[in-house]
SELOKE-115718 format. One line per field, with one value per residue (C-alpha): residue number from 1; residue in three letters; y, x, z. Coordinates in nm, 4 decimals. Layout:
kollo <- NUM; ... $
bavo <- ALA; ... $
v <- Y; ... $
u <- X; ... $
w <- Z; ... $
***
This chain:
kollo <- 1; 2; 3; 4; 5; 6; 7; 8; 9; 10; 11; 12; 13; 14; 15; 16; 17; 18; 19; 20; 21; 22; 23; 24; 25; 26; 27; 28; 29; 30; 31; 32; 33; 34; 35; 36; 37; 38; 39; 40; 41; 42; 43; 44; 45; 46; 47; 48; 49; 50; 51; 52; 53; 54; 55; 56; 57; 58; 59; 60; 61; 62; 63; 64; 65; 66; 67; 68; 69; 70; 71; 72; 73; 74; 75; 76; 77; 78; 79; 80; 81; 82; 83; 84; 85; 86; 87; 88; 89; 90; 91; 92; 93; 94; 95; 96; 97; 98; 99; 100; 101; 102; 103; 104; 105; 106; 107; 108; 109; 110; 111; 112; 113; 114; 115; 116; 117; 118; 119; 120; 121; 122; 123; 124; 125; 126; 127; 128; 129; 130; 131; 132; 133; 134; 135; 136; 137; 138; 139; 140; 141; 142; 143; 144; 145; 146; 147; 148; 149; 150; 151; 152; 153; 154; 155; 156; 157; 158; 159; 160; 161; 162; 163; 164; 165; 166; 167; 168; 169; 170; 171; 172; 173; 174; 175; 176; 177; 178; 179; 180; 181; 182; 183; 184; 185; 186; 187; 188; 189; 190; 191; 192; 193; 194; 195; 196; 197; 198; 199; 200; 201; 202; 203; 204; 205; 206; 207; 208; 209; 210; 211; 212; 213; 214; 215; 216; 217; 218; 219; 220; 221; 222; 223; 224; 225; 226; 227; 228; 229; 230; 231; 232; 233; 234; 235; 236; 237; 238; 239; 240; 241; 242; 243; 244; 245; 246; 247; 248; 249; 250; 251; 252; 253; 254; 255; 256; 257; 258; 259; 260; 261; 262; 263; 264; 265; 266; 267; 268; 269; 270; 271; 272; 273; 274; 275; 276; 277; 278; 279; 280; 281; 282; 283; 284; 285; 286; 287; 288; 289; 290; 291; 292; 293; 294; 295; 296; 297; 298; 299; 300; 301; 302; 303; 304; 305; 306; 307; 308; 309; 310; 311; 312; 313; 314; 315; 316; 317; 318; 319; 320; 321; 322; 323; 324; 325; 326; 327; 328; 329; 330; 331; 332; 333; 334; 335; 336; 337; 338; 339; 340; 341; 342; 343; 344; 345; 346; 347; 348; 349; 350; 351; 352; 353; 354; 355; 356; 357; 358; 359; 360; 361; 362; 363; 364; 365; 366; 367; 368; 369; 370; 371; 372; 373; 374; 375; 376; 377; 378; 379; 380; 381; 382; 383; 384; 385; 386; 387; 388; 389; 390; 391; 392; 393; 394; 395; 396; 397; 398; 399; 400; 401; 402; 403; 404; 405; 406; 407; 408; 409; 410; 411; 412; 413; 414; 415; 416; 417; 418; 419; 420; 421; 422; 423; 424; 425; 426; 427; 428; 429; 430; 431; 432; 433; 434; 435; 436; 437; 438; 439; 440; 441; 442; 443; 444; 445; 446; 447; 448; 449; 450; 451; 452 $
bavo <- UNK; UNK; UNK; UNK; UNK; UNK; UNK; UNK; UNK; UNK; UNK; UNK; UNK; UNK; UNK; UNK; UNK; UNK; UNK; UNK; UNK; UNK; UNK; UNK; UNK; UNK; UNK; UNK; UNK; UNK; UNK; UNK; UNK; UNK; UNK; UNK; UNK; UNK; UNK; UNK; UNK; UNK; UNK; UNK; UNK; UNK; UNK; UNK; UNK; UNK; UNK; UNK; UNK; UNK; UNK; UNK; UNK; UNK; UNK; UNK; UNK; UNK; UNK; UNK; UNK; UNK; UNK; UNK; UNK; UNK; UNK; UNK; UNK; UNK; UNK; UNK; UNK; UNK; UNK; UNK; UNK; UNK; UNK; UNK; UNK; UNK; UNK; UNK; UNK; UNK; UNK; UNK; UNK; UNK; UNK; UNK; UNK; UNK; UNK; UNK; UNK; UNK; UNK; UNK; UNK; UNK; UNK; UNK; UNK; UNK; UNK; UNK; UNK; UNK; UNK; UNK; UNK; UNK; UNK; UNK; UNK; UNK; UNK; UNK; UNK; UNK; UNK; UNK; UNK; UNK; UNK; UNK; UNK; UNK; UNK; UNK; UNK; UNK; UNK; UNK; UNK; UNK; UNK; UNK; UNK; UNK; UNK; UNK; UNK; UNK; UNK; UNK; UNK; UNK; UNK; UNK; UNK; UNK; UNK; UNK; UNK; UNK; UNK; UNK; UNK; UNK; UNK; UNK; UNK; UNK; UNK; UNK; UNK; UNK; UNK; UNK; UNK; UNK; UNK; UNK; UNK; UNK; UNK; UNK; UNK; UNK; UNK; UNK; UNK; UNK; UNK; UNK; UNK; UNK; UNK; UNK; UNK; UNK; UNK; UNK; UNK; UNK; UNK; UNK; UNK; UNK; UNK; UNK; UNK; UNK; UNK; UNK; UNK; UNK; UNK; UNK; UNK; UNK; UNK; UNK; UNK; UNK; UNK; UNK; UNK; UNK; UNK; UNK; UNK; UNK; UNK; UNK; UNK; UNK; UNK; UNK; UNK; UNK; UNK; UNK; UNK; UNK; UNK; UNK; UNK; UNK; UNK; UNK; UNK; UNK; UNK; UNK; UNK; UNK; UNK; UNK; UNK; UNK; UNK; UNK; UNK; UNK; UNK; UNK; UNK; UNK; UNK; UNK; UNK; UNK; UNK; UNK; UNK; UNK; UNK; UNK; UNK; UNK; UNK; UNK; UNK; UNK; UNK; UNK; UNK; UNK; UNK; UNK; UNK; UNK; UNK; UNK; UNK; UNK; UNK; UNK; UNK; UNK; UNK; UNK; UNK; UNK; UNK; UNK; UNK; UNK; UNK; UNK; UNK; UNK; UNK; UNK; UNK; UNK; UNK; UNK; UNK; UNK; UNK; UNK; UNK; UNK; UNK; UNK; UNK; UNK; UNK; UNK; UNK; UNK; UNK; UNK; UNK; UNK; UNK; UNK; UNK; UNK; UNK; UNK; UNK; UNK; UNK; UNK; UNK; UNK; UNK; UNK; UNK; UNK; UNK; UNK; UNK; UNK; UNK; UNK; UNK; UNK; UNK; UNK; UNK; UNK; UNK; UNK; UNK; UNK; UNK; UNK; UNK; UNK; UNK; UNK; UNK; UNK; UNK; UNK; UNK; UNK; UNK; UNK; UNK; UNK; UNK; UNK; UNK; UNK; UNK; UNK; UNK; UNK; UNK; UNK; UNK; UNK; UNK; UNK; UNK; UNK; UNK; UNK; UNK; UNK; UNK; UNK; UNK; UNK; UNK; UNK; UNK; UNK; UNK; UNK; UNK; UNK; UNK; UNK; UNK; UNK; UNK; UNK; UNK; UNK; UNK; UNK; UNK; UNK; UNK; UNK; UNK; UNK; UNK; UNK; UNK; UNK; UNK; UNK; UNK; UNK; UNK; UNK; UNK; UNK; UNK; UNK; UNK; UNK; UNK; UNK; UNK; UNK; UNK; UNK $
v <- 3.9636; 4.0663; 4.4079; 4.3054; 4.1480; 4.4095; 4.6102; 4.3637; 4.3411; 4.6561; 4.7091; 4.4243; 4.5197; 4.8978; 4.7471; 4.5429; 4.8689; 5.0610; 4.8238; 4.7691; 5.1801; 5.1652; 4.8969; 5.0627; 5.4013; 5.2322; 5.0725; 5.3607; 5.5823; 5.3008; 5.4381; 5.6903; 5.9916; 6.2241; 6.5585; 6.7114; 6.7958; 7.0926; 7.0910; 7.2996; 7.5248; 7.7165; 8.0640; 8.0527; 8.2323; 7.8988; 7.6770; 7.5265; 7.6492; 7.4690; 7.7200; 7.7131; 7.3372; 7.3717; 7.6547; 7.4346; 7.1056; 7.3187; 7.4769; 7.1102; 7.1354; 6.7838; 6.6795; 6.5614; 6.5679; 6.2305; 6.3198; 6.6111; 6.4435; 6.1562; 6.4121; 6.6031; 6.2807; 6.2033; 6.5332; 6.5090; 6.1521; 6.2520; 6.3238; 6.7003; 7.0502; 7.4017; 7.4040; 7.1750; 7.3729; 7.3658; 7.4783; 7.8547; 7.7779; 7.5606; 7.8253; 8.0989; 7.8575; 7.7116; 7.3645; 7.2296; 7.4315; 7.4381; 7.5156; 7.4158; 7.7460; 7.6266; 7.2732; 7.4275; 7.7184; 7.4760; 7.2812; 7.5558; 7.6881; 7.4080; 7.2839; 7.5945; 7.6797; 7.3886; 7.3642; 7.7476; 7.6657; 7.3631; 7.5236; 7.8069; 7.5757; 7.3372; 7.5579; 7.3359; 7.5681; 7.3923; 7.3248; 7.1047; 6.8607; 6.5476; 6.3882; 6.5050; 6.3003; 6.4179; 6.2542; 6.4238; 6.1468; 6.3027; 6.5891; 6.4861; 6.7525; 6.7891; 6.9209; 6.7301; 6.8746; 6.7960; 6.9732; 7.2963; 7.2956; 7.2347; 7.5215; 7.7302; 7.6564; 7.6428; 7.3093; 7.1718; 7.0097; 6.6639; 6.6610; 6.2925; 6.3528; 6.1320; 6.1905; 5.9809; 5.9497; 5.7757; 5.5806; 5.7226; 5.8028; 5.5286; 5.7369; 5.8675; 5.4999; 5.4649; 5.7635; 5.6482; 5.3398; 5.4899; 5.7068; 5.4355; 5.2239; 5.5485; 5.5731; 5.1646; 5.2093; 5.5374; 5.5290; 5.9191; 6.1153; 6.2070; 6.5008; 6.3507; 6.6115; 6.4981; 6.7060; 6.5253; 6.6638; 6.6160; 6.7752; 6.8970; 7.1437; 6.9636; 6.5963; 6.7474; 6.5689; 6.7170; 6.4557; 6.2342; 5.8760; 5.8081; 5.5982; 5.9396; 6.2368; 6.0809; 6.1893; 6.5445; 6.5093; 6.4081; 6.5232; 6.7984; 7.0454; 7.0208; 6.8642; 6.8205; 6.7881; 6.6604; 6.5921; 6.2444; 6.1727; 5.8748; 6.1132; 6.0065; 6.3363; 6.4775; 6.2203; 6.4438; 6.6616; 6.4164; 6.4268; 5.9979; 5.7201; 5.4630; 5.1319; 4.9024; 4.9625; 4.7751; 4.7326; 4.5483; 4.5316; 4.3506; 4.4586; 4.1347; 4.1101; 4.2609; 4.3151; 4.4555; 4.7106; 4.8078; 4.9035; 5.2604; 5.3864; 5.6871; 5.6295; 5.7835; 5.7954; 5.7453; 6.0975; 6.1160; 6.2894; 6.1894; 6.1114; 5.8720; 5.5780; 5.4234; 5.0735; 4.8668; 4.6062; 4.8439; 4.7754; 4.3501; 4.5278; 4.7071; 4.3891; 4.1551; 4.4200; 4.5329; 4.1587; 4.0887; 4.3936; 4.2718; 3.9277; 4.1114; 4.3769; 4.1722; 3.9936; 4.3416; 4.5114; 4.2562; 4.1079; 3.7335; 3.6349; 3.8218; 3.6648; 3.3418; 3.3738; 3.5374; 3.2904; 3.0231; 3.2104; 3.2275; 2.8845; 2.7977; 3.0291; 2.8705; 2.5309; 2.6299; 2.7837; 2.5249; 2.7000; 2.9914; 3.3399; 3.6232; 3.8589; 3.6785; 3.8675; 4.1528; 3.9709; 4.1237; 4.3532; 4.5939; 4.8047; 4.5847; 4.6850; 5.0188; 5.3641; 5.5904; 5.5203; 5.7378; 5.5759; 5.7003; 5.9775; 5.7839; 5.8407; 5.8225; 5.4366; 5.3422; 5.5174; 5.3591; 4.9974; 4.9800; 5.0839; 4.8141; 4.5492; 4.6662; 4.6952; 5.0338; 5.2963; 5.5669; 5.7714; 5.6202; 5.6853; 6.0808; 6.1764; 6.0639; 6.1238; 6.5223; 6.5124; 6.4171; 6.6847; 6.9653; 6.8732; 6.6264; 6.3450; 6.4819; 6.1676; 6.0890; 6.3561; 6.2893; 6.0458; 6.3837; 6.5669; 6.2514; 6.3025; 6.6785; 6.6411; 6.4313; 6.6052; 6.9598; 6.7299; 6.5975; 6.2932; 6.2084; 6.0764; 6.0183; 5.6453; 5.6019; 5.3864; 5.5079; 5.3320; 5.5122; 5.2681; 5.3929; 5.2829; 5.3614; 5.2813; 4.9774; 4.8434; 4.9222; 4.8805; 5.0229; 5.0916; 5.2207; 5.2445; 5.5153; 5.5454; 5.8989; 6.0288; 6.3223; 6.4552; 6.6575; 6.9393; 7.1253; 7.3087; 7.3611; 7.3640; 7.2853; 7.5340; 7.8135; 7.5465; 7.2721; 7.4084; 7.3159; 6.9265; 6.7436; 6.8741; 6.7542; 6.7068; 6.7295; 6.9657; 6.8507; 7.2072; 7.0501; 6.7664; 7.0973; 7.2332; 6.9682; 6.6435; 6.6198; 6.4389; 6.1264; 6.1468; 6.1476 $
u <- 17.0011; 17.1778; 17.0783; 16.7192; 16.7850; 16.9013; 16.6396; 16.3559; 16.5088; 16.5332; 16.1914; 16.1236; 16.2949; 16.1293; 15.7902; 15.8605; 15.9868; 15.6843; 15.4230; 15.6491; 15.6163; 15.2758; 15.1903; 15.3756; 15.2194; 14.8887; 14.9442; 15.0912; 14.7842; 14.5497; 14.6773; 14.4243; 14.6005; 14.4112; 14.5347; 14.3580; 14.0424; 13.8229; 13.5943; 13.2746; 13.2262; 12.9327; 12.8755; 12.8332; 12.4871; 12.3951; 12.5427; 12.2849; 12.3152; 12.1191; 11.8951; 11.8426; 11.7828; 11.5320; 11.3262; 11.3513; 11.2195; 10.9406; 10.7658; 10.6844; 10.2962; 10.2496; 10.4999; 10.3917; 10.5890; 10.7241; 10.8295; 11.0118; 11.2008; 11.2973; 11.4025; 11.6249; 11.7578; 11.8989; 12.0371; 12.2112; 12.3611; 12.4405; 12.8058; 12.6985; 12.8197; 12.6896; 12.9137; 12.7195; 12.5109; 12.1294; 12.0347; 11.8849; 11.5246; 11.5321; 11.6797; 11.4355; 11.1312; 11.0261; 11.1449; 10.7398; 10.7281; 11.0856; 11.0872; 11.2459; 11.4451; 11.5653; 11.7026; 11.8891; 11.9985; 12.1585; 12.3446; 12.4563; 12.6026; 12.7881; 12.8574; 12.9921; 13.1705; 13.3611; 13.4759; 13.5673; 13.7968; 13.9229; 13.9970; 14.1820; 14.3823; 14.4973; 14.5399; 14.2980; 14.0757; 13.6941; 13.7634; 14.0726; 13.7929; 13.7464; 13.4924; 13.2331; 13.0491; 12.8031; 12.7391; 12.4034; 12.1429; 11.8184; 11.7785; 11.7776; 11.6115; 11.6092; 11.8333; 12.0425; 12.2805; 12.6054; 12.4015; 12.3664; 12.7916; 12.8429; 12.6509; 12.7888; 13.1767; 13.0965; 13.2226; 13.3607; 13.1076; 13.3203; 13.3436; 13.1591; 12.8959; 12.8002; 12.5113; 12.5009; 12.1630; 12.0236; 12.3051; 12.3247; 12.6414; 12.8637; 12.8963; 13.2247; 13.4087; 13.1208; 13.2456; 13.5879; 13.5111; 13.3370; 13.5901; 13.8800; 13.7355; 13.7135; 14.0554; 14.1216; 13.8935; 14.0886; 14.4105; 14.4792; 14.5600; 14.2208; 14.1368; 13.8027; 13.6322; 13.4128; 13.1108; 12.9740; 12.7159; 12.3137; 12.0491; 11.9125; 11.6386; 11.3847; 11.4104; 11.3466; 11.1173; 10.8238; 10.6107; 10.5989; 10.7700; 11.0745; 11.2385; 11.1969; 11.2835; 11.6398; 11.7752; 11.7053; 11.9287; 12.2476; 12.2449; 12.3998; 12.5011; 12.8463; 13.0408; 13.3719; 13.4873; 13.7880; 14.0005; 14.1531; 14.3753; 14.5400; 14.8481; 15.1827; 15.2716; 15.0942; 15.2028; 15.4750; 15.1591; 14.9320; 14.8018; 14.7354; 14.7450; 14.4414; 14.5528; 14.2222; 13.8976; 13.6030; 13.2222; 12.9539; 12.5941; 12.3395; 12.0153; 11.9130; 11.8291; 11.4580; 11.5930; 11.8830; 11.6781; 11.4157; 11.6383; 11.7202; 11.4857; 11.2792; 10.9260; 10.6098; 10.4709; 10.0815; 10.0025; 10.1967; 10.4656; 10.8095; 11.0828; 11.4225; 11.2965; 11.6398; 11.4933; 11.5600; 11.7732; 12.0085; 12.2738; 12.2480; 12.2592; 12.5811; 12.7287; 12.6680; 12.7545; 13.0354; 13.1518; 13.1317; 13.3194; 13.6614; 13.6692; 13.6941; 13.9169; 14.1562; 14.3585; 14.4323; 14.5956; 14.7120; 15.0427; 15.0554; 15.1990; 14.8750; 14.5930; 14.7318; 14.6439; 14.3279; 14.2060; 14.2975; 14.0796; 13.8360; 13.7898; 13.8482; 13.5426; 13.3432; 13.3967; 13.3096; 12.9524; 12.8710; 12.6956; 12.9318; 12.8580; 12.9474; 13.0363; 13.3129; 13.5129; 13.4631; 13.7938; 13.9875; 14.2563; 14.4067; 14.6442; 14.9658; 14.8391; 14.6352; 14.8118; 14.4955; 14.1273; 13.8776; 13.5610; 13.2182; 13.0561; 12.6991; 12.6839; 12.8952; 12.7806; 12.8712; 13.1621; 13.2240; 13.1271; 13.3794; 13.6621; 13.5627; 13.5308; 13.8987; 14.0199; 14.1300; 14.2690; 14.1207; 14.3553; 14.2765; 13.8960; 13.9949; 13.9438; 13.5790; 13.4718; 13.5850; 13.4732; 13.0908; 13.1012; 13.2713; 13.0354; 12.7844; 12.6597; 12.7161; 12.6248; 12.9116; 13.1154; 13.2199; 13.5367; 13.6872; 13.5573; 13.7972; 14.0901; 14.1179; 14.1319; 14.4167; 14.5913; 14.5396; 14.6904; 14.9802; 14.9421; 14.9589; 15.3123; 15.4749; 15.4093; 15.0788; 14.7947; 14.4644; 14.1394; 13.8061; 13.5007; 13.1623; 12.7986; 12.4806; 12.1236; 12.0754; 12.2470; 12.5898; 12.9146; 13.2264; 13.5880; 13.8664; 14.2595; 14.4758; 14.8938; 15.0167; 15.2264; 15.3823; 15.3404; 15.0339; 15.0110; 14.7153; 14.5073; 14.1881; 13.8455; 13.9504; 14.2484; 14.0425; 13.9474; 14.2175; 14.4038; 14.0620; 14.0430; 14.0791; 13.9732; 14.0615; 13.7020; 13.4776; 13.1950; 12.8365; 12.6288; 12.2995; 12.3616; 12.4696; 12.1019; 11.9056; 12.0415; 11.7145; 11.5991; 11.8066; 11.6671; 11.3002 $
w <- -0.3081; 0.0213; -0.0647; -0.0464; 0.2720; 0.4235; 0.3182; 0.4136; 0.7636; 0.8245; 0.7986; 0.9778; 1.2581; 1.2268; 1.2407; 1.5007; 1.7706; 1.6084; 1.7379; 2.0494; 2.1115; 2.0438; 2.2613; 2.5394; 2.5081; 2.4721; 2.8293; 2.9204; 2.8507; 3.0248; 3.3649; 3.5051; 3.7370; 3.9686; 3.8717; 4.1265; 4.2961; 4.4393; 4.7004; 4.7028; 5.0194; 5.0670; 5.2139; 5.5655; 5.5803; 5.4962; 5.8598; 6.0289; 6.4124; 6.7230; 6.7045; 6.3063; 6.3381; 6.6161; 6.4366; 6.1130; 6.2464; 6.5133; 6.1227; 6.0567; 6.2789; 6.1799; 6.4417; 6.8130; 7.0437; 7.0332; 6.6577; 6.8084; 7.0608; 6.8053; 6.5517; 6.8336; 6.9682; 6.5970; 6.5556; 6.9233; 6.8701; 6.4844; 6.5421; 6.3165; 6.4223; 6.3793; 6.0472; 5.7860; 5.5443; 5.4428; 5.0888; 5.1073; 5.0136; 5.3765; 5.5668; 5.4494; 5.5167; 5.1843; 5.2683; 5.1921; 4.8602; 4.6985; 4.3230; 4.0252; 4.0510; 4.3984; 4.2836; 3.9849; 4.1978; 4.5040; 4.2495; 4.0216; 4.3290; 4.4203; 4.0440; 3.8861; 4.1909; 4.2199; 3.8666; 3.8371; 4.1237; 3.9639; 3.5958; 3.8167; 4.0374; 3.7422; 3.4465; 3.2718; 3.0162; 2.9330; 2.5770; 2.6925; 2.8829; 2.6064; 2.8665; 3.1581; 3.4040; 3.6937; 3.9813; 4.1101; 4.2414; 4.3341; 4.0425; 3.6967; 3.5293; 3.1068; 2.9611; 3.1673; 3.4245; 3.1373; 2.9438; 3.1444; 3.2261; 2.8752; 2.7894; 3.0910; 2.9793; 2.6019; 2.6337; 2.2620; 2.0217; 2.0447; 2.4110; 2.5691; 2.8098; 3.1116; 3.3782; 3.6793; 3.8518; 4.1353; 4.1938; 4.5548; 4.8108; 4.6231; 4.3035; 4.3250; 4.2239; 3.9865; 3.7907; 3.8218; 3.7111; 3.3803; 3.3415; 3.3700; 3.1238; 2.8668; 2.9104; 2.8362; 2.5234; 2.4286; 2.2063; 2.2620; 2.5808; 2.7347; 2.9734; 3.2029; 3.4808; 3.7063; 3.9001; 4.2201; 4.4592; 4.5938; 4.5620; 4.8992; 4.8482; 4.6600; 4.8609; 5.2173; 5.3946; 5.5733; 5.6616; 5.9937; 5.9010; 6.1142; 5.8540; 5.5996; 5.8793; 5.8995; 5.6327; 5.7346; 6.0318; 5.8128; 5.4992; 5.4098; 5.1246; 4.9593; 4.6365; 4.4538; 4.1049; 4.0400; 3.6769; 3.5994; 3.2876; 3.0973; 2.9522; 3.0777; 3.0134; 3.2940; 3.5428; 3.7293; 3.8050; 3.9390; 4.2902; 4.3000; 4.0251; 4.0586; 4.1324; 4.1599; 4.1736; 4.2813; 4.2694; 4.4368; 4.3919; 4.6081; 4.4157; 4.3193; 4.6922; 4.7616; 5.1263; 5.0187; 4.7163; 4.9404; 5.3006; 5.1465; 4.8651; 4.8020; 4.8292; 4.9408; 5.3350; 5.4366; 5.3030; 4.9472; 5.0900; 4.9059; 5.1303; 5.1210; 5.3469; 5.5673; 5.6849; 6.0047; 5.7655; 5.6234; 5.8276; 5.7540; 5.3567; 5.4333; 5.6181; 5.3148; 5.0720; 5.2781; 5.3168; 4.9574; 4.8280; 5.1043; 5.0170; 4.6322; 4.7338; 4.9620; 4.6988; 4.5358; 4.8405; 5.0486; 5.0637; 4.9634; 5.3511; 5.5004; 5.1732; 5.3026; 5.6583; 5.6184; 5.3802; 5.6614; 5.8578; 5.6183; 5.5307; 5.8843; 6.0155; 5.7453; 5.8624; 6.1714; 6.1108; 5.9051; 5.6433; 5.5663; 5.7129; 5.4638; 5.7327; 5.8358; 5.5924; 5.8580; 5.9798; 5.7047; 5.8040; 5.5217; 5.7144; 5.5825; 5.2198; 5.2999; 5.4907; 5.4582; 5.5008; 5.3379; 5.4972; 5.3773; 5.6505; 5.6317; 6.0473; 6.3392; 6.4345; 6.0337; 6.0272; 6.4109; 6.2720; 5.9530; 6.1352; 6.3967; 6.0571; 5.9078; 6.2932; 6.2361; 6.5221; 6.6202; 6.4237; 6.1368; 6.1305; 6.2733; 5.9105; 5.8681; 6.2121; 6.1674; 5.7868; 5.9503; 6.2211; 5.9888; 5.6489; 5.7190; 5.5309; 5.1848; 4.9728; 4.6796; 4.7476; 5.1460; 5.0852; 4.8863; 5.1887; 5.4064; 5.1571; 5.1989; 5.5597; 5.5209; 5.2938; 5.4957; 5.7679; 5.5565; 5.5847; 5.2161; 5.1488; 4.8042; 4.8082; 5.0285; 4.9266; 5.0287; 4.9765; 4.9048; 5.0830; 5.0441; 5.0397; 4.7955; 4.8093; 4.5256; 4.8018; 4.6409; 4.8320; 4.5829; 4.7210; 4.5169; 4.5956; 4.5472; 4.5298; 4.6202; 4.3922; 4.5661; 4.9490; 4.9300; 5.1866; 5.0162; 5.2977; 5.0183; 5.1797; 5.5380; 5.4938; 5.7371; 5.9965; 6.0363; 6.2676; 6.5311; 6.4254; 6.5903; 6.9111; 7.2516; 7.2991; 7.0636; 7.1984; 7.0539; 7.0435; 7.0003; 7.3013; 7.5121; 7.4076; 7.3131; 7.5675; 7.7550; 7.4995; 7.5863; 7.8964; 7.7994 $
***
């Protein structure tokens, strides 16, 4: 009787460390790690110069003269240098005419490119890859974009296919966010790459709205793709472990869906219309993504004070402004800002909402006037700045903030798991940024315009 006991209680107790382990590895494998990332730089027959831009916008004979000196005036104030780059079909002319072959040419460029460099850099070989998501809002052609890397990398017949489109320059945490759950919903390790970029060639707008030319002036070729993983076993090579994430969506608004959308002008000419109430969208959506965010990053000591504020502001207005979470400071919970490049005066009017320095929005300022605006992929474009800087310390937290068209505000915070000292992409040009002053080639050519 003892004997069985014994017995009985020893597999008792052997049941009871199994589901222990299993539990733990479980929780351990809902963690998601940034292994690391690669970001896509074109050749540099494709840089826009003063004189490229000028020739580019003077083809368009629909344009008076006003249109001209609007169009120059955006470019000047842009915050853009002579390094951004232009897909090749715009360069050679065929901006009204660009091709299917031209779409899937621009991206394959950037795609492949990025993720040859990637499976060099980490070792990683395509049939390791258990999941694949792309990030690619204005091209969604059939088969889909997974569908032409699978076939490019012989990806394996198991492997779980995602593609992201339309869901504009917020994307990145989107994909994240997909990913991360994958990994919650996943028992086994799990090997996730994801391709992010924008299609330039085919969405250029040739036509004569305002709202439509202004995308011209900041958007701008480029991409990343980057590998995240759930296996603890890969954790001592891991760039940064996720630590919240989070989304906000003001569709339901019609204000809010209609500010940026792509539509059609006066003469059926498609082009991505930027309205005169975008920037109230970006406030609200903005506002409501902080007072989400906050309680995630911020020590308890500086929740309770700004929630004083809060509630005390609230009072006050008698009725409850949203963008009085403006007031939020992170800095006591944040060391690194990687702040969406969607312009100079948005990139200028966050840091004034988080009351950040001037060093702290240095890595989105010389992101916008080294890339461009290039949609879902410019907070990578922000983190390799800082990390050909060294800035990245074992131990940072760095937050992610962008904004999409829907309207969409989604931020996403990082812990640094190592110091990271990886030149990558900006490796050829760092040593230049910043600049004492930073020399605008197209005000230098093109500044009459402000005085017109």
């Amino acid at each position: 009787m003892e004997l069985l006991w014994v017995i009985s209680a020893t597999i008792l107790l052997h049941c009871l460390i199994h589901l222990a382990r299993t539990a733990l590895d479980r929780r351990r494998r809902q963690q998601c790690y940034l292994l690391d990332y690669e970001l896509y730089k074109p050749s540099d027959d494709r840089k826009l110069s003063t004189q490229l831009c000028k020739a580019i916008i003077s083809r368009n004979l629909r344009l008076s003269l006003p249109d001209l000196r609007f169009l120059l005036k955006v470019v000047v104030n842009s915050g853009i240098s002579e390094e951004t780059y232009a897909p090749r079909s715009v360069i050679l002319g065929r901006e009204e005419c660009p091709t299917l072959a031209d779409a899937r040419d621009e991206l394959d460029d950037a795609l492949f490119s990025a993720l040859d460099a990637l499976f060099r850099r980490t070792a990683i070989r395509p049939c390791d890859v258990d999941l694949l998501v792309v990030n690619v809002s204005m091209f969604s052609p059939a088969p889909s974009l997974t569908a032409r890397i699978v076939n490019r990398y012989k990806l394996r017949e198991d492997v779980r296919t995602f593609n992201l489109a339309g869901m504009g320059c917020s994307a990145s945490p989107i994909a994240v966010d997909l990913v991360n759950n994958a990994f919650r919903a996943t028992p086994q390790a799990t090997l996730a790459v994801v391709v992010t970029s924008e299609s330039i060639a085919p969405n250029w707008y040739c036509g004569t709205d305002k709202s439509k030319m202004l995308g011209n002036c900041l958007f701008r070729c480029g991409g990343c793709a980057f590998v995240l993983t759930n296996d603890p076993e890969l954790r001592r090579r891991a760039k940064m472990r996720l630590r919240c994430l989070v989304r906000t969506h003001i569709g339901a608004s019609d204000e809010a869906y209609q500010c940026a959308i792509q539509t059609e002008d006066e003469d059926g000419r498609v082009g991505f219309h930027l309205g005169k109430t975008l920037p109230k969208a970006a406030v609200r959506a903005f506002a409501e993504n902080l007072q989400r965010l906050a309680p995630r990053v911020l020590p308890p000591v500086d929740l309770a004070n700004y929630a004083l504020r809060h509630w005390l502001t609230r009072w006050l207005a008698k009725g409850g402004d949203p963008a009085a979470a403006r007031g939020i400071s992170l800095k006591s919970g944040v060391e690194h800002f990687c702040l969406h490049t969607g312009g100079a005066a948005v990139i200028e009017a966050v840091g004034r909402a988080l009351g950040l320095t001037k060093y702290d929005v240095e890595p989105a300022r010389m992101a916008l006037h080294r890339w461009g605006n290039t949609s879902a992929s410019s907070v990578w474009y922000v983190l390799g700045y800082m990390e050909a800087k060294r800035r990245l310390r074992r131990g940072d937290r760095v937050l992610m903030l962008s904004f999409g068209a829907g309207f969409k505000c989604n931020s996403c915070m990082w812990e640094v798991l190592r110091h990271l000292n990886d030149g990558g992409a900006w490796a050829d040009c760092i040593h230049r940024y910043p600049p004492q002053t930073l020399v605008n080639p197209f005000l230098k050519q093109f500044g009459w315009v402000n005085e017109a």
